[in-house]
Each structure stands twice: as C-alpha cells, then as structure tokens.
C-alpha positions as a LaTeX table, in Angstrom:
\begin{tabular}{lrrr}
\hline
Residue & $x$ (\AA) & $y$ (\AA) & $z$ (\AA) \\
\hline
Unk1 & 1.48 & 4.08 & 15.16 \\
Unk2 & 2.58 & 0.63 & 16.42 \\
Unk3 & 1.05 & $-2.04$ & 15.47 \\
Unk4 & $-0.97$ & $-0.59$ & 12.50 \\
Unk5 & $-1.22$ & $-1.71$ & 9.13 \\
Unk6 & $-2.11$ & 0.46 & 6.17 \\
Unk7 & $-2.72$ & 0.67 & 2.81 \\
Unk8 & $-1.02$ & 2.84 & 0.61 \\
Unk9 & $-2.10$ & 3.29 & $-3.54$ \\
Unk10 & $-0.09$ & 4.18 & $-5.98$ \\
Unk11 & 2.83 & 2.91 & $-4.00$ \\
Unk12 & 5.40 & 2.66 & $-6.43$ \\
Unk13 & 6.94 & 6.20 & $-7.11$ \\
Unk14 & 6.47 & 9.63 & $-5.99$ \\
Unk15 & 4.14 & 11.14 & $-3.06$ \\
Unk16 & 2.46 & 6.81 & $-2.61$ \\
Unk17 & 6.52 & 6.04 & $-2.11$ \\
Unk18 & 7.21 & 8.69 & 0.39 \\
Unk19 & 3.82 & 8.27 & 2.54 \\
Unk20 & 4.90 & 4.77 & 2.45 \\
Unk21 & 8.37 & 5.38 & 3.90 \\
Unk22 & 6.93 & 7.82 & 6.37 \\
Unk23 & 4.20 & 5.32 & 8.01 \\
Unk24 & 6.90 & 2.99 & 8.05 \\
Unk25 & 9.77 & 5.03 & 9.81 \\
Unk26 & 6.48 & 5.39 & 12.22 \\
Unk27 & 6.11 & 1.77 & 12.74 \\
Unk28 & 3.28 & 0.85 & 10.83 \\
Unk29 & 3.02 & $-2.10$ & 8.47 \\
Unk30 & 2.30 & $-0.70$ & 4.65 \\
Unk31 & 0.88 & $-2.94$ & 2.24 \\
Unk32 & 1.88 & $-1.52$ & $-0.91$ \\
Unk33 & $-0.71$ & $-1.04$ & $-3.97$ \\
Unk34 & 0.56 & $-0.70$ & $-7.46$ \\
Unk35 & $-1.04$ & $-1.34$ & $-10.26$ \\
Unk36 & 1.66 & $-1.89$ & $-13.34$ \\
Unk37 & 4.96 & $-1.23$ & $-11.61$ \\
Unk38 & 5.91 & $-4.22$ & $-9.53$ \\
Unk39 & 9.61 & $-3.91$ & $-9.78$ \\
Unk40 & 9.05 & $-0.40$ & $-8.67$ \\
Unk41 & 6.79 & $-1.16$ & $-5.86$ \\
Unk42 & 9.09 & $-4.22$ & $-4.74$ \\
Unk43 & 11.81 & $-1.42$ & $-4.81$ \\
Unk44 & 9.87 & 0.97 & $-2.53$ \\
Unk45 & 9.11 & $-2.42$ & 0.09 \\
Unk46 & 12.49 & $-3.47$ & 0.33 \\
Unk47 & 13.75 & $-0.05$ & 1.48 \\
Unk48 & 11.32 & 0.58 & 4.31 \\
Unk49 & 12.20 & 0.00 & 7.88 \\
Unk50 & 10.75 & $-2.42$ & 9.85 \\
Unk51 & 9.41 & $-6.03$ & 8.65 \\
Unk52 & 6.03 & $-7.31$ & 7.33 \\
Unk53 & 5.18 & $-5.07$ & 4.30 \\
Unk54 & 3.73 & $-6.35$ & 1.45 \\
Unk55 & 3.00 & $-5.59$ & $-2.29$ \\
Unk56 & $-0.35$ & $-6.33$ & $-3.65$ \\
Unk57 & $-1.27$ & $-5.45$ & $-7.44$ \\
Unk58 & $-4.58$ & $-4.12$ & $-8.62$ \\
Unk59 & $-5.99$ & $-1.86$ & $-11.05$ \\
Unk60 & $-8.09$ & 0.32 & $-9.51$ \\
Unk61 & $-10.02$ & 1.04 & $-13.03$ \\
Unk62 & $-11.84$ & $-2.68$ & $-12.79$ \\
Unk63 & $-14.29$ & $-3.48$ & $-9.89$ \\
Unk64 & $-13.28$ & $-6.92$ & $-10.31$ \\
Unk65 & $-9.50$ & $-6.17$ & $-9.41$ \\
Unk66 & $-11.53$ & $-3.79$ & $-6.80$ \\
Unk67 & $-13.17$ & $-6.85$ & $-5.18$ \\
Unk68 & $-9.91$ & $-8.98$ & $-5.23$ \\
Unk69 & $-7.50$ & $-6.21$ & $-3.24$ \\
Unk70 & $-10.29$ & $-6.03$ & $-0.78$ \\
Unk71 & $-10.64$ & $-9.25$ & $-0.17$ \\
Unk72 & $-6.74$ & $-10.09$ & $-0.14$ \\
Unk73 & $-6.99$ & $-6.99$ & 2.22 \\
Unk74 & $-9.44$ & $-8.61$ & 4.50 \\
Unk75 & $-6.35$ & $-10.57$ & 6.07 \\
Unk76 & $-4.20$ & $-7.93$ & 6.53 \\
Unk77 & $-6.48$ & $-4.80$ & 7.65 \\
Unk78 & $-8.79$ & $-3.74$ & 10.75 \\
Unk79 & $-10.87$ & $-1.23$ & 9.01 \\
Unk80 & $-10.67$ & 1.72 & 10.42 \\
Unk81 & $-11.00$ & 5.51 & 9.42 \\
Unk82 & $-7.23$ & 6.19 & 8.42 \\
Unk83 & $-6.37$ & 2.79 & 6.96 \\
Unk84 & $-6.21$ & 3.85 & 3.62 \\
Unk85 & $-4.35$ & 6.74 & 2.03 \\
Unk86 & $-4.75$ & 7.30 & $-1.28$ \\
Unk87 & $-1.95$ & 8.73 & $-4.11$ \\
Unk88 & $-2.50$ & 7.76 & $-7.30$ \\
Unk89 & $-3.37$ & 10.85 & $-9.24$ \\
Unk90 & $-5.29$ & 10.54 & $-12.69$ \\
Unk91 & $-4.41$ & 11.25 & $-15.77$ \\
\hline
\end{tabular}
C-alpha cells in the first residue's frame, strides 16, 4: 500500500480511528475526515505511523461542505476504487 493516500470518515473515534491506524501501519497516507471532533481527530493523526496525514473537517449532512472536502481532496487523492472508506454510522 505504498504510496497511497486515502480517505477515511468518521475518523475521530472508534472503527474510522482503527481503519485509520491500520492503512497507516500499511504505509498509506490517511487524510482524516471528522466532522465536530477536531481535537479527537488531531489525536487519532498524531498517533499514526508514518508522515503526511492530514485532518480535514466536513459535515457530510450539507452538499456544500460535500463540495468543499472534495475539492480540498482534489490535491491530495488519485481517485480510484478503494480511496475512500467510509465509518461514520448514523444515528
């Protein structure tokens, strides 16, 4: 998984923390979604191997947060069929 860098939702806590730390152990490059819980999702970054990973805050409910993660995104991503992973669960 060198060289690959992935997006991860719901980054802050639970199973979006541990798929996090799991791509990274791997050697990917995780760009971190949360949506309210920065100081939990700068937590999560700052404990994962390697270097490059990055927070980015959105909330996932409005399309025009929606438009601005993608577009942030657009720097950071190739597009490919397993660069996102998705964990946020609803409530």
């Amino acid at each position: 998984m060198q060289a690959t860098t992935v997006l991860v939702t719901g980054a802050s806590g639970g199973i979006g923390a541990a798929i996090c730390q799991v791509l990274a152990s791997r050697g990917a490059t995780v760009i971190l979604h949360y949506r309210s819980e920065r100081t939990a999702a700068e937590a999560v970054r700052e404990a994962l191997p390697g270097v490059g990973h990055r927070t980015i805050q959105a909330d996932l409910a409005d399309p025009t947060q929606v438009l601005r993660l993608w577009q942030e995104l657009a720097h950071y991503l190739v597009l490919g069929p397993d660069c996102c992973l998705a964990a946020d669960l609803v409530d």
